[in-house]
C-alpha positions as CSV (number, residue, x, y, z in Angstrom):
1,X,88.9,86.9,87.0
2,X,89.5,83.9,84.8
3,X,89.7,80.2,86.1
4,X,91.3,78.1,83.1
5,X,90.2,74.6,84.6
6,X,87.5,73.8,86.4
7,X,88.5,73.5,90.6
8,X,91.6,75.3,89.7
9,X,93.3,78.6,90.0
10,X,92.2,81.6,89.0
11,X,94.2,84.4,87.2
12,X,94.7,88.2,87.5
13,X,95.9,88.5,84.0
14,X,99.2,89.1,82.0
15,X,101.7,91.5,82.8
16,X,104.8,91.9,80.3
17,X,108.4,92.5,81.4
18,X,109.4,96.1,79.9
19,X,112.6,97.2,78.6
20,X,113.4,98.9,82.1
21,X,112.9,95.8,83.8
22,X,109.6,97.4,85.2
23,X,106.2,95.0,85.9
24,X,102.9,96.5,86.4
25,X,100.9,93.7,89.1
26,X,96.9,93.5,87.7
27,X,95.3,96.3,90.2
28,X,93.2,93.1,91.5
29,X,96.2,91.3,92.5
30,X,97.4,94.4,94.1
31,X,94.3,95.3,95.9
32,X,93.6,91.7,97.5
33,X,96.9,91.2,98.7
34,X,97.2,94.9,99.7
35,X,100.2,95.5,98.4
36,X,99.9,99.2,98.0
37,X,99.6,99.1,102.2
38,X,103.3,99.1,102.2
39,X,106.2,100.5,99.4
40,X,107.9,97.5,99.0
41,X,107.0,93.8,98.6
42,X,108.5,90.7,99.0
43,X,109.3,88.6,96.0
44,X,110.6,84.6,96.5
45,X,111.3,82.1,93.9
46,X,108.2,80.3,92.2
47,X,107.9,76.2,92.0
48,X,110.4,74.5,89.2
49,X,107.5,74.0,86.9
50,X,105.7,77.7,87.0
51,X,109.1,79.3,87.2
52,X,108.7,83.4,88.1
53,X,108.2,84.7,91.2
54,X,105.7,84.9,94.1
55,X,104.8,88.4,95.5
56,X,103.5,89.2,99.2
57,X,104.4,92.0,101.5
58,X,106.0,91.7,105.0
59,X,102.7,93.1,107.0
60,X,101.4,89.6,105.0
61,X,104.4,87.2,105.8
62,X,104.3,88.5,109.6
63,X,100.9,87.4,109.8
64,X,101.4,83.7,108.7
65,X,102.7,80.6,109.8
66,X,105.8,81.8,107.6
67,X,106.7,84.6,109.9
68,X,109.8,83.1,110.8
69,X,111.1,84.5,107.3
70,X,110.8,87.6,108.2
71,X,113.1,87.0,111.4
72,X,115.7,84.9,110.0
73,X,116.0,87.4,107.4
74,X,116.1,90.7,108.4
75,X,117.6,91.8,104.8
76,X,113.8,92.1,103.8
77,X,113.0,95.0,105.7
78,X,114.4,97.5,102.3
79,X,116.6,99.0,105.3
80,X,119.7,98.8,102.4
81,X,119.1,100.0,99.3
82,X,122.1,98.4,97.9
83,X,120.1,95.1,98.8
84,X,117.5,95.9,96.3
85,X,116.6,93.1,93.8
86,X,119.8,91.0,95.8
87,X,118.4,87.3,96.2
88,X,118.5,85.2,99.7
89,X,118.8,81.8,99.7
90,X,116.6,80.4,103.0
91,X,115.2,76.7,103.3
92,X,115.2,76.1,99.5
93,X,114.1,79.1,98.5
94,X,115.4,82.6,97.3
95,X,114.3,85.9,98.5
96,X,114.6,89.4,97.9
97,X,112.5,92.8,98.2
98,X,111.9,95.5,95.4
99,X,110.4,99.1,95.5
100,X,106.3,99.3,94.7
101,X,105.5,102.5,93.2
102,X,101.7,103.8,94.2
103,X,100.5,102.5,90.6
104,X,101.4,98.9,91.4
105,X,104.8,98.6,89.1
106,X,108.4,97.2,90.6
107,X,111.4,97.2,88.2
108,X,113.1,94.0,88.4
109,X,116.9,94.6,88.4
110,X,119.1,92.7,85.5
111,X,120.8,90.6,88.2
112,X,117.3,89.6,89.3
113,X,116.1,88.9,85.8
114,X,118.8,86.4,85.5
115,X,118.4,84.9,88.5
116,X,114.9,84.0,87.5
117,X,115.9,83.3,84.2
118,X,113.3,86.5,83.0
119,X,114.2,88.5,79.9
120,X,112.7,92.2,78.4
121,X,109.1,91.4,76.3
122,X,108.4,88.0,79.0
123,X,104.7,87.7,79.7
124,X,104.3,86.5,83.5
125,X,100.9,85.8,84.2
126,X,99.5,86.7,87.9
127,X,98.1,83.8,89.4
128,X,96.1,83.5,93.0
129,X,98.0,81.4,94.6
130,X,97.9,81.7,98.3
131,X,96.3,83.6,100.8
132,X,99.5,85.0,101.2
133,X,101.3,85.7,98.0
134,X,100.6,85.4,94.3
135,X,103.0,84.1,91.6
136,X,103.8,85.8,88.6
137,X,104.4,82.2,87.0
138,X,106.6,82.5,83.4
139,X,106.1,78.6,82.0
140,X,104.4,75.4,82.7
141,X,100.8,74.2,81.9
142,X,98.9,77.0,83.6
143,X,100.7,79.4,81.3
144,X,99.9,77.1,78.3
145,X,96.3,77.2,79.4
146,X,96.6,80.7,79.6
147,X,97.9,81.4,76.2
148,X,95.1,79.1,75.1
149,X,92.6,80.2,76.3
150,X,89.4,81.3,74.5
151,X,88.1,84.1,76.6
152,X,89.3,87.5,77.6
153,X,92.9,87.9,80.3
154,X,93.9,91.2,80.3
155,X,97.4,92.6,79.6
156,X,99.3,95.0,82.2
């Protein structure tokens, strides 16, 4: 796993934004955050420069000191399918749940690819974040690094 500056964060790699609106998550990224324990995951908004998204599940939102979220918002429990992909807006963030196949893909909805501002053929990189979630960032300097940089980050 790559760390593109020294003392910072390390990456999972690239994954690119299909024509279906479908992302496959680096199997890493899937495996430390155990994703696959559950069949949907939780996406929010990422920070204003890193743009994207951040990715968690709500077995791993329960167990934080962000639980609350989880309460307040009860739409994030994939109970209504309709809801899929929809965004929540909640303390300056925006919120929403999609579908996680067994292979570690979602498939972001249009609506939800303009809401983040995402097109068909972006390149999100997975980035550790948290101990929580992970960001599929889209710009800022990370990214740059990223394209950069001289070694080897896989593609998904």
């Amino acid at each position: 796993m790559p760390q593109l500056n020294k003392g910072g964060k390390y990456v999972f790699g690239w994954s690119i934004i299909r024509e279906d609106g479908s992302i496959h998550f680096p199997p890493m990224a899937v495996c430390e955050y155990d994703l696959a324990s559950e069949d949907k995951i939780i996406i929010f908004t990422g920070s204003r420069i890193t743009g994207g998204f951040c990715v968690t599940n709500s077995r791993m939102l329960s167990s934080s000191k962000l639980k609350h979220i989880m309460t307040d918002l009860p739409e994030l429990d994939g109970r209504c399918p309709d809801s899929e992909g929809q965004f929540i807006r909640y303390k300056g963030r925006c919120y929403s749940w999609l579908r996680l196949s067994a292979d570690g893909c979602v498939r972001l909805p249009g609506s939800a690819m303009n809401f983040l501002s995402l097109e068909t053929g972006d390149r999100l990189m997975a980035i550790r974040s948290s101990d929580i979630a992970f960001t599929m960032g889209a710009r800022g300097p990370l990214i740059e690094k990223g394209v950069k940089y001289p070694g080897v980050i896989e593609v998904f």
